[in-house]
GUDO-386656 format. One record per residue: x, y, z of N, C-alpha, C in turn. Coordinates in nm, 3 decimals. Layout:
N
<<X,Y,Z>,<X,Y,Z>,<X,Y,Z>>
...
END
This chain:
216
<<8.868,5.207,-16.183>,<8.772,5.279,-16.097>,<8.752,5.421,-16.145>>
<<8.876,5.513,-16.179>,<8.868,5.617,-16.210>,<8.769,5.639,-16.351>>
<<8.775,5.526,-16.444>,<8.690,5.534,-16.583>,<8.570,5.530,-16.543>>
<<8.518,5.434,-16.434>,<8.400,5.423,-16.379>,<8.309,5.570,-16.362>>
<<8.389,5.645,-16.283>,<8.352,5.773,-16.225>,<8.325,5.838,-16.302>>
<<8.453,5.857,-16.421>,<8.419,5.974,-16.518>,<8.310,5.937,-16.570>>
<<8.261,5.801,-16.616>,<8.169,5.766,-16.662>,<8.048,5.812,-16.590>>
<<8.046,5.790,-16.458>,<7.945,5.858,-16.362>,<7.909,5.986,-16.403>>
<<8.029,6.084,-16.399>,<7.976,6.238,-16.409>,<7.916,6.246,-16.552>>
<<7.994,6.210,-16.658>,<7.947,6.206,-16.812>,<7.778,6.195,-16.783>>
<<7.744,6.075,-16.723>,<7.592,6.045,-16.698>,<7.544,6.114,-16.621>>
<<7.593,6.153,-16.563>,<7.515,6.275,-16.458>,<7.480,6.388,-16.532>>
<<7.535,6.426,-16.607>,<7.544,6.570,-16.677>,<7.451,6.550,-16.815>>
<<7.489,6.457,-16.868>,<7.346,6.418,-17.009>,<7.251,6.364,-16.912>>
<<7.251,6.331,-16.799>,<7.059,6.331,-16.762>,<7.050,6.544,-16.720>>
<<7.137,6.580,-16.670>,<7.102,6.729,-16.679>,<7.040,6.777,-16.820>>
<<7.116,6.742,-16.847>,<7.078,6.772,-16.999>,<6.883,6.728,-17.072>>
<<6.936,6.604,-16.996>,<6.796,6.531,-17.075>,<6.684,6.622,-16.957>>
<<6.680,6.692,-16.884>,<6.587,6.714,-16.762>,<6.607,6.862,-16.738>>
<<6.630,6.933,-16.876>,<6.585,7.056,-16.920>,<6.423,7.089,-16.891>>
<<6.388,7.193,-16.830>,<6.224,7.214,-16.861>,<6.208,7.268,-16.945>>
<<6.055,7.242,-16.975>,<5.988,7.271,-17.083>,<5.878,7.382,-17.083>>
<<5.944,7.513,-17.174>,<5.804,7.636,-17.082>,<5.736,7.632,-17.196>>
<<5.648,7.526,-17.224>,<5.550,7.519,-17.335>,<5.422,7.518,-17.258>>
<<5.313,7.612,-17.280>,<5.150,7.599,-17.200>,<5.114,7.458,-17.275>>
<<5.181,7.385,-17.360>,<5.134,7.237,-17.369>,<5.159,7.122,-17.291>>
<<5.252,7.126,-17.227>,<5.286,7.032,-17.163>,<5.279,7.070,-16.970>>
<<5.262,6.949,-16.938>,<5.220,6.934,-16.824>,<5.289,6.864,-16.737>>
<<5.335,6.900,-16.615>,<5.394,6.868,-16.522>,<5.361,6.735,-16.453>>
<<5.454,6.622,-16.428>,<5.323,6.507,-16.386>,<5.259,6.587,-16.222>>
<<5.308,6.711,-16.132>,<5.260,6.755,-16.025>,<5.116,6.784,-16.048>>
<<5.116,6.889,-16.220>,<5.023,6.964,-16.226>,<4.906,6.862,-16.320>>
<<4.917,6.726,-16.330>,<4.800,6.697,-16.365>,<4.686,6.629,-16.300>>
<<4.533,6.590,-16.326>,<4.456,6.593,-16.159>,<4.448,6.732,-16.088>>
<<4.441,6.865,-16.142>,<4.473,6.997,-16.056>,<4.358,7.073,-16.084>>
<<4.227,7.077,-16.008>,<4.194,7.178,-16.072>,<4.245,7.337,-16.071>>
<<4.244,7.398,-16.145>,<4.283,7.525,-16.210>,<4.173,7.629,-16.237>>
<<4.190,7.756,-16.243>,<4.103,7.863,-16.241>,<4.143,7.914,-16.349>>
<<4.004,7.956,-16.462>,<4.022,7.960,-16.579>,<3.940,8.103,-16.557>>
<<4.039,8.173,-16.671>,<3.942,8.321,-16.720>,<3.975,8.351,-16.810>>
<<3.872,8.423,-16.906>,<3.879,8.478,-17.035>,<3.939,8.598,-17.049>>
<<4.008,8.648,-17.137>,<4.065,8.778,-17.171>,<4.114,8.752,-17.295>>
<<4.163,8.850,-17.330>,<4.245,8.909,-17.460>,<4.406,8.988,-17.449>>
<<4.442,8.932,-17.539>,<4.589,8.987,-17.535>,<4.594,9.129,-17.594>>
<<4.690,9.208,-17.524>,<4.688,9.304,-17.573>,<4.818,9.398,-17.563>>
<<4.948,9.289,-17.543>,<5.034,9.325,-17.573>,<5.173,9.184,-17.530>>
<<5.258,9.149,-17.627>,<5.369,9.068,-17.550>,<5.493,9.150,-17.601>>
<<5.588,9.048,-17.583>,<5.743,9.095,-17.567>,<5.820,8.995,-17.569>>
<<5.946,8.957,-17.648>,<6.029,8.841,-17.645>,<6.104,8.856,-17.522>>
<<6.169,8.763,-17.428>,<6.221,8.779,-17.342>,<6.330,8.634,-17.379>>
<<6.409,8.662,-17.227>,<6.509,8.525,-17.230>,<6.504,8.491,-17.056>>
<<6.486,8.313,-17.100>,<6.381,8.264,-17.001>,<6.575,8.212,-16.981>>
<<6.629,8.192,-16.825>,<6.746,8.154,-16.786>,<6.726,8.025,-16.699>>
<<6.792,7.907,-16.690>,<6.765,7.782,-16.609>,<6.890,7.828,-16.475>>
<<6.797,7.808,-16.374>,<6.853,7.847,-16.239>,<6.977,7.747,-16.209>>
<<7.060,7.652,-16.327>,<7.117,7.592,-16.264>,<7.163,7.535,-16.144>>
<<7.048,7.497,-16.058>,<7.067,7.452,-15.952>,<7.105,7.267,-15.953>>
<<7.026,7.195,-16.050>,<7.033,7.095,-16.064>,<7.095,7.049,-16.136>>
<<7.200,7.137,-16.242>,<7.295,7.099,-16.223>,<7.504,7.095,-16.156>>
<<7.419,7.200,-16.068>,<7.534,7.208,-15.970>,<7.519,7.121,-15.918>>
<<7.411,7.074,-15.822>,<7.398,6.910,-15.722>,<7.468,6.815,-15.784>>
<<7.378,6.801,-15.935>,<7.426,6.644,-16.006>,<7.626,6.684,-16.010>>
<<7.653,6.754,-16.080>,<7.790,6.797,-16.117>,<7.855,6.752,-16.013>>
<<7.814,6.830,-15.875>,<7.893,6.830,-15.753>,<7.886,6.675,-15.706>>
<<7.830,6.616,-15.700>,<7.811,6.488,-15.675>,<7.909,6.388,-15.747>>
<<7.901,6.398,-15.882>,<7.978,6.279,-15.976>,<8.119,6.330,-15.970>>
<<8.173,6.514,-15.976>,<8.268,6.567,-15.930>,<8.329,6.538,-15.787>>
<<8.245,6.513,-15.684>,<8.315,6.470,-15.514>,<8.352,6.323,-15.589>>
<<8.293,6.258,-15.647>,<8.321,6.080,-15.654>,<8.426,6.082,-15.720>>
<<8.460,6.175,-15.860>,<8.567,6.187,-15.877>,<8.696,6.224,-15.842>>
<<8.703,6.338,-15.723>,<8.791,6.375,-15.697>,<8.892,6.289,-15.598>>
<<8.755,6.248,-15.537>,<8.789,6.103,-15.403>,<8.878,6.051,-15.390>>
<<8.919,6.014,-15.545>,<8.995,5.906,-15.646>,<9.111,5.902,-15.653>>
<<9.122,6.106,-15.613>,<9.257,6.157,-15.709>,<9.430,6.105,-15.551>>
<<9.358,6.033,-15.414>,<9.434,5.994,-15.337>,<9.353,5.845,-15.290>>
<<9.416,5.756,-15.184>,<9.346,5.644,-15.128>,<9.312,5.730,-15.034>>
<<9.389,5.799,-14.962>,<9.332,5.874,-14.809>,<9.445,5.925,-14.749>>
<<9.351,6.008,-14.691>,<9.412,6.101,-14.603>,<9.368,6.218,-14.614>>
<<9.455,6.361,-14.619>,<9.407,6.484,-14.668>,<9.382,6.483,-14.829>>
<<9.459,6.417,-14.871>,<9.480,6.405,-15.087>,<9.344,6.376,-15.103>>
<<9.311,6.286,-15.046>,<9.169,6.198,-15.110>,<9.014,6.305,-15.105>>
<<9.058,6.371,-14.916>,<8.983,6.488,-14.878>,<8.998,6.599,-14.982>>
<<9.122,6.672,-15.021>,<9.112,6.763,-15.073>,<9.107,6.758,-15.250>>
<<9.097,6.633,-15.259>,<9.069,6.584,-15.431>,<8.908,6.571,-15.442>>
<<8.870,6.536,-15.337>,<8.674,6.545,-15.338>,<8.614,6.720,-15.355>>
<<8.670,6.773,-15.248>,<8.631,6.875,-15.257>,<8.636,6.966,-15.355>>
<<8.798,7.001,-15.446>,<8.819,6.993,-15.576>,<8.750,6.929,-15.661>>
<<8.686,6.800,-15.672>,<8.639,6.756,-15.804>,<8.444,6.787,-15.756>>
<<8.390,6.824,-15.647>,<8.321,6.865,-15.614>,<8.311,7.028,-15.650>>
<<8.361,7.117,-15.673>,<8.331,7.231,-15.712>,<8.354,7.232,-15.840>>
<<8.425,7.154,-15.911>,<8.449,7.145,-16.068>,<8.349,7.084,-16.152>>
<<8.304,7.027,-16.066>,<8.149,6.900,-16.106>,<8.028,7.061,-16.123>>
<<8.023,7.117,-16.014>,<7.930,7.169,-15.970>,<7.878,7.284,-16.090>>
<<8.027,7.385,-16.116>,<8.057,7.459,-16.216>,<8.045,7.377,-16.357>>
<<8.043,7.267,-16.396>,<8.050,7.198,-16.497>,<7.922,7.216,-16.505>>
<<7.845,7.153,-16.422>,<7.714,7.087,-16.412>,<7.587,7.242,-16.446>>
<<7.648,7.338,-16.384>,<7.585,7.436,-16.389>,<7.603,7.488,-16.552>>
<<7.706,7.519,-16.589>,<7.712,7.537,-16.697>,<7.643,7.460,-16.804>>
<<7.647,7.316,-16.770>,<7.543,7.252,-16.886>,<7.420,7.263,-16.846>>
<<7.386,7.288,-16.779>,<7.259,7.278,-16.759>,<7.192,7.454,-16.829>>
<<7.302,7.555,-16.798>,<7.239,7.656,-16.900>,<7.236,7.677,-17.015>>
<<7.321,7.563,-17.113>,<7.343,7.593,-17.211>,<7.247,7.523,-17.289>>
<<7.181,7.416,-17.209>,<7.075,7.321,-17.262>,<6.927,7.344,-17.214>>
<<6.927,7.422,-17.088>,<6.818,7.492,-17.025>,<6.770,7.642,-17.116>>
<<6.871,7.741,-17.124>,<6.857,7.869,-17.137>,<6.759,7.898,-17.244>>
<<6.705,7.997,-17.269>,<6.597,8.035,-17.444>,<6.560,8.121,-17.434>>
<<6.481,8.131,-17.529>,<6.434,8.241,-17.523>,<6.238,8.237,-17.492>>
<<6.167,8.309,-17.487>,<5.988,8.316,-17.436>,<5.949,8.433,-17.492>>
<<5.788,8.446,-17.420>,<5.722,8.532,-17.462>,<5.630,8.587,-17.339>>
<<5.653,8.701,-17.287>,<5.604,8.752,-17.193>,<5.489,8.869,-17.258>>
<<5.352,8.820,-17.198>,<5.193,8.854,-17.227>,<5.136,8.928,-17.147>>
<<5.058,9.014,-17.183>,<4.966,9.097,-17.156>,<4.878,9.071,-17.130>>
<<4.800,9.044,-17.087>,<4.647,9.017,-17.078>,<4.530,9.020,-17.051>>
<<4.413,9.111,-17.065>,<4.361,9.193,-16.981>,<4.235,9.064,-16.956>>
<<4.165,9.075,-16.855>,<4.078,9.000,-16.849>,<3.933,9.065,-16.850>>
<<3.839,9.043,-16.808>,<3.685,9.048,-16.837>,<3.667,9.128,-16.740>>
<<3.700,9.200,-16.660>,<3.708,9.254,-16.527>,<3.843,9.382,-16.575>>
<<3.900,9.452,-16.680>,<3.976,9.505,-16.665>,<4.115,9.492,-16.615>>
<<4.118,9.370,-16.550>,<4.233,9.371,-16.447>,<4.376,9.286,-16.559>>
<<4.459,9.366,-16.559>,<4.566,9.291,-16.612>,<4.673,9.221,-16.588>>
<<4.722,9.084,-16.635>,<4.800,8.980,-16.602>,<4.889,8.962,-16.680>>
<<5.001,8.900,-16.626>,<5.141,8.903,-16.711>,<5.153,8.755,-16.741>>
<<5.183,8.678,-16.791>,<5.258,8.501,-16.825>,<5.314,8.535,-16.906>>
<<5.455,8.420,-16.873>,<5.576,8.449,-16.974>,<5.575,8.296,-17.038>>
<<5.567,8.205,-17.111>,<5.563,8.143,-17.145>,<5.621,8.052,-17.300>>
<<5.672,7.987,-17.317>,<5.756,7.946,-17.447>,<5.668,7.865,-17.589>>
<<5.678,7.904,-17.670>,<5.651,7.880,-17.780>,<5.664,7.962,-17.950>>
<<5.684,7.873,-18.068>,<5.746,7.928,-18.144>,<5.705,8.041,-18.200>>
<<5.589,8.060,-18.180>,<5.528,8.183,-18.262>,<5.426,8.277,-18.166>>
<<5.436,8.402,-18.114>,<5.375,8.475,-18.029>,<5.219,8.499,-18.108>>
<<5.172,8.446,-17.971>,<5.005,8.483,-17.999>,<4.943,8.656,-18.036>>
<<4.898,8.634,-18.119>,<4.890,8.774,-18.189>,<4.758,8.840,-18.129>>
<<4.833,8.973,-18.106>,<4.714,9.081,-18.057>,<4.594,9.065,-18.051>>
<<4.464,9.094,-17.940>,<4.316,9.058,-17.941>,<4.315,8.973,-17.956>>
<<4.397,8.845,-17.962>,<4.360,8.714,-17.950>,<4.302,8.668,-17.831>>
<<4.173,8.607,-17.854>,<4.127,8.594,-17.716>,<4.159,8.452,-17.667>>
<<4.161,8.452,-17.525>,<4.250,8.386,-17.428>,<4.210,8.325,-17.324>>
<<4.228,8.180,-17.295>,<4.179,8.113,-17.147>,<4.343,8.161,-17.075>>
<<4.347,8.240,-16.920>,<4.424,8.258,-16.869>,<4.404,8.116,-16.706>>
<<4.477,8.044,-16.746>,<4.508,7.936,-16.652>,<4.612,7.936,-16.548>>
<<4.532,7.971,-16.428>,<4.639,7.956,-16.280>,<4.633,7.830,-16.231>>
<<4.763,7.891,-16.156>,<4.770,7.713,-16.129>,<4.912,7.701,-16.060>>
<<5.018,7.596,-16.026>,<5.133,7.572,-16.005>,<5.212,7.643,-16.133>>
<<5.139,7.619,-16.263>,<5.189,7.628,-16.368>,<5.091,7.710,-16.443>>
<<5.116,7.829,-16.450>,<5.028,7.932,-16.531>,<5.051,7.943,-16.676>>
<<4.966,8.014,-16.723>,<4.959,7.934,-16.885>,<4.889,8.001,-16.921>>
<<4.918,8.043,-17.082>,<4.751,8.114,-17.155>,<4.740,8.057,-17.261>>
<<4.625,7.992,-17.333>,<4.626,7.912,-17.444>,<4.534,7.995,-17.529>>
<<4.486,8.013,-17.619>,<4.376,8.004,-17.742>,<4.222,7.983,-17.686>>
<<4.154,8.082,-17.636>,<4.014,8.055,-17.640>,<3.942,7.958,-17.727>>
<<3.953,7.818,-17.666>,<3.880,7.715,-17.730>,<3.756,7.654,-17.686>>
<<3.721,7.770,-17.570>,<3.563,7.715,-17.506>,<3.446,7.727,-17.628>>
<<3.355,7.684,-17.557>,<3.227,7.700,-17.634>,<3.107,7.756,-17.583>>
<<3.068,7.867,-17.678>,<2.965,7.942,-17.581>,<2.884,7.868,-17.536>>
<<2.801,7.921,-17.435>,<2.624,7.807,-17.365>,<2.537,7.877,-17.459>>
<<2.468,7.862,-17.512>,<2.328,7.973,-17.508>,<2.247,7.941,-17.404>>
<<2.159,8.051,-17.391>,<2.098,8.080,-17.264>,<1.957,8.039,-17.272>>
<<1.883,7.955,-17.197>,<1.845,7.878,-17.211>,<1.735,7.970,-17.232>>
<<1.577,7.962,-17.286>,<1.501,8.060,-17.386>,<1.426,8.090,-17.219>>
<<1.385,8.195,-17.261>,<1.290,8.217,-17.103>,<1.160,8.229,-17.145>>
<<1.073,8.154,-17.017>,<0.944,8.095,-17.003>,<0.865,8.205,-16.986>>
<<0.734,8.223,-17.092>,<0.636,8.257,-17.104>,<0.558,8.302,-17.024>>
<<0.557,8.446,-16.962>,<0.510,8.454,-16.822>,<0.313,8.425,-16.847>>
<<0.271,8.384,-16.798>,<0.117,8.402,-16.859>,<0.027,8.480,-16.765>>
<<-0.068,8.600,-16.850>,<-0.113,8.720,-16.729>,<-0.239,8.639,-16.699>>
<<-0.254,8.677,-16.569>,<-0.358,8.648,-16.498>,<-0.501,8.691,-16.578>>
<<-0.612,8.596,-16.583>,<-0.720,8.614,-16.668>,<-0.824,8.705,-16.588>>
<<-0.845,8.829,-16.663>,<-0.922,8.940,-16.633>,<-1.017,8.857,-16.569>>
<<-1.160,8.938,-16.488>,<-1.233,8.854,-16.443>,<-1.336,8.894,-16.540>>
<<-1.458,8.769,-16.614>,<-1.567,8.836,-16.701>,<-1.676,8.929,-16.601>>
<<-1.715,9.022,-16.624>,<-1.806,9.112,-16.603>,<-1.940,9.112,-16.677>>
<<-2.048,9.045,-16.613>,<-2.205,9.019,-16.665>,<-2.256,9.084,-16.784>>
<<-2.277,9.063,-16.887>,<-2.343,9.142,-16.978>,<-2.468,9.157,-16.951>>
<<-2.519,9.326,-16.953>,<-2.602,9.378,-16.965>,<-2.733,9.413,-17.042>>
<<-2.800,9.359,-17.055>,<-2.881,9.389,-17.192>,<-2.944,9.494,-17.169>>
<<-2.958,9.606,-17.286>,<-3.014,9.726,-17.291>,<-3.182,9.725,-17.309>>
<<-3.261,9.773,-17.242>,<-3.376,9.769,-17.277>,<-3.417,9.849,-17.401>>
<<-3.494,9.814,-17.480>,<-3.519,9.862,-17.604>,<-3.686,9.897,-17.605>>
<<-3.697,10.024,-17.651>,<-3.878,10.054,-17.663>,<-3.925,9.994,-17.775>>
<<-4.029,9.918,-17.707>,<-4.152,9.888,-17.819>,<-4.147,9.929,-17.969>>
<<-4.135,9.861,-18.060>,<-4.144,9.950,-18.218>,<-4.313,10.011,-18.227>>
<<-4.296,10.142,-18.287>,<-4.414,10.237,-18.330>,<-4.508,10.135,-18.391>>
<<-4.624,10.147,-18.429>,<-4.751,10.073,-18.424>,<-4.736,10.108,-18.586>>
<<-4.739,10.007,-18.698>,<-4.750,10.030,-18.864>,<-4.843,10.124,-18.872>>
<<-4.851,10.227,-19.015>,<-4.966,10.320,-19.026>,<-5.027,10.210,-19.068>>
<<-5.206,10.251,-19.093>,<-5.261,10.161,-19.182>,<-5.265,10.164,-19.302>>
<<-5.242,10.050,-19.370>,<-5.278,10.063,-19.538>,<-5.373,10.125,-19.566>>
<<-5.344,10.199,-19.674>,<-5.491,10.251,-19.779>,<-5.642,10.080,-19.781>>
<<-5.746,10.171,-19.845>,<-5.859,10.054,-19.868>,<-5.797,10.049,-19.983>>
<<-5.896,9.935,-20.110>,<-5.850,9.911,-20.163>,<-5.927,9.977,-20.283>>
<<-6.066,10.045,-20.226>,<-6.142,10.108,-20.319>,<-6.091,10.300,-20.325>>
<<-6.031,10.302,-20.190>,<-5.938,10.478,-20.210>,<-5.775,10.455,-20.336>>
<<-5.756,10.312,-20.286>,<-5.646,10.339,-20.407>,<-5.692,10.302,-20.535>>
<<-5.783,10.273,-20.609>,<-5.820,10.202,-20.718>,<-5.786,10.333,-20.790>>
<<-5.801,10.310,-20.923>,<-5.764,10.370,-20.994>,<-5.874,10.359,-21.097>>
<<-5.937,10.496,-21.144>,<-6.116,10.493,-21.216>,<-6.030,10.437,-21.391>>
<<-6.172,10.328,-21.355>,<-6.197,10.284,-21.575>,<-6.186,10.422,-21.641>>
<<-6.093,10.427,-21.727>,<-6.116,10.535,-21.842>,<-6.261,10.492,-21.901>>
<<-6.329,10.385,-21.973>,<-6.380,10.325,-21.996>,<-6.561,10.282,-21.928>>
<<-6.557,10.316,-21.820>,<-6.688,10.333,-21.729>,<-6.757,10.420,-21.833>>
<<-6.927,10.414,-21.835>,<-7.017,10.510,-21.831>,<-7.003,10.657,-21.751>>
<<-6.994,10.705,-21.825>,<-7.034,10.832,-21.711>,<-7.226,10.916,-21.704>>
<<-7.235,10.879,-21.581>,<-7.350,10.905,-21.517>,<-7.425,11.047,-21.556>>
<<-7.547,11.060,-21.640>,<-7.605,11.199,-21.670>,<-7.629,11.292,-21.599>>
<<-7.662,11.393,-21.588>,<-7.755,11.437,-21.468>,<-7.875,11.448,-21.488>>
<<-7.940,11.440,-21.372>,<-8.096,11.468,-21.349>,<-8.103,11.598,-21.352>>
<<-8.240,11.592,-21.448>,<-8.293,11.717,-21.417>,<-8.385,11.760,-21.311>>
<<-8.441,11.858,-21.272>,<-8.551,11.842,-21.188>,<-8.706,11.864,-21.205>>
<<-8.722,11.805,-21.168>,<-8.939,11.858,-21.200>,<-8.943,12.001,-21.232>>
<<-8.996,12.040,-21.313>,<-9.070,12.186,-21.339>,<-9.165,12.201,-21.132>>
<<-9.143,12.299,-21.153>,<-9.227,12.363,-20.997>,<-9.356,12.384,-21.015>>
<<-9.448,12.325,-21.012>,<-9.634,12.360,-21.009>,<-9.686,12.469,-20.942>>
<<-9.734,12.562,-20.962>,<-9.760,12.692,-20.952>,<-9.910,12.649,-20.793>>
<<-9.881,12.695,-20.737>,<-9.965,12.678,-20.591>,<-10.119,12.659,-20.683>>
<<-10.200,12.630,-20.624>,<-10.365,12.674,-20.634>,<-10.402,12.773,-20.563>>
<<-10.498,12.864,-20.673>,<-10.537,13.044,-20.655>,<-10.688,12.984,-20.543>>
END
């Protein structure tokens, strides 16, 4: 019975082990999936290595648990059996806690992050290589906050419509009255413009009668 038990706590303590969390913004909680989440853009603009500590709580429970079953053992009954639980119950507990930090504990990366609005946010989060300065950033709230790599895709904006101006109204055309054209001079005849034969006769003159002396 007693091999049984130890066997118990042994298993109690490698599932502690195996049920380490994981502070990777990759992985997902089965709580946190189905969640919607509130996403905002920013940029990093400053982190810091830190050391992320496992609250050993779970494995004080498990510890304390496979530790009471063991101690149980250490009488059939009475006070022995009572005060061998309680004993292998705080030894479990301290065990349990201890593995669980030594397989929990690490180290992270605690972020800066200013968002689109000025306003700045902190996430501490685990992974091997810290996201480097002005890297821009989806900041994800949630149960489980998180900042990943700006991997959206811009929209463009959809082109804007052609306002069209209202059509002047046409205004009657006017026709200008115009005066009468001046009356043609008249042509020359055709005997003022001729032009004289070099060649013509030219006309003698007459002489005139001698004058006859009256009758005396």
């Amino acid at each position: 019975m007693r091999t049984v038990t130890i066997g118990l706590l042994v298993a109690g303590l490698a599932g502690v082990a195996a049920c380490t969390p994981n502070y990777s913004p990759n992985t997902y909680g089965a709580g946190s999936v189905q969640q919607a989440n509130k996403v905002e853009p920013g940029v990093v603009v400053g982190f810091r290595q830190v050391a992320i500590s496992a609250s050993g709580t779970v494995g004080a429970v498990t510890g304390g648990a496979a530790g009471g079953v063991l101690g149980s053992q250490s009488g059939s009954f009475g006070v022995n059996a009572a005060l061998g639980a309680v004993g292998g119950t705080a030894i479990g507990s301290l065990i349990g806690t201890a593995v669980e930090h030594v397989t929990g504990d690490t180290t992270g990366w605690e972020y800066i992050v200013r968002k689109a609005n000025d306003e700045l946010v902190s996430v501490t989060q685990r992974e091997e290589k810290p996201i480097p300065l002005g890297q821009k950033v989806l900041v994800i709230t949630g149960s489980q906050a998180r900042i990943v790599a700006d991997y959206s895709t811009p929209v463009e904006p959809a082109p804007a419509k052609a306002v069209e101006k209202p059509k002047a109204e046409e205004k009657p055309v006017v026709k200008e009255e115009t005066a009468p054209p001046a009356p043609a001079a008249p042509l020359p005849s055709p005997a003022a413009s001729a032009v004289p034969d070099p060649f013509a006769p030219v006309p003698l003159p007459v002489e005139a009668p001698p004058a006859v002396p009256p009758a005396p």
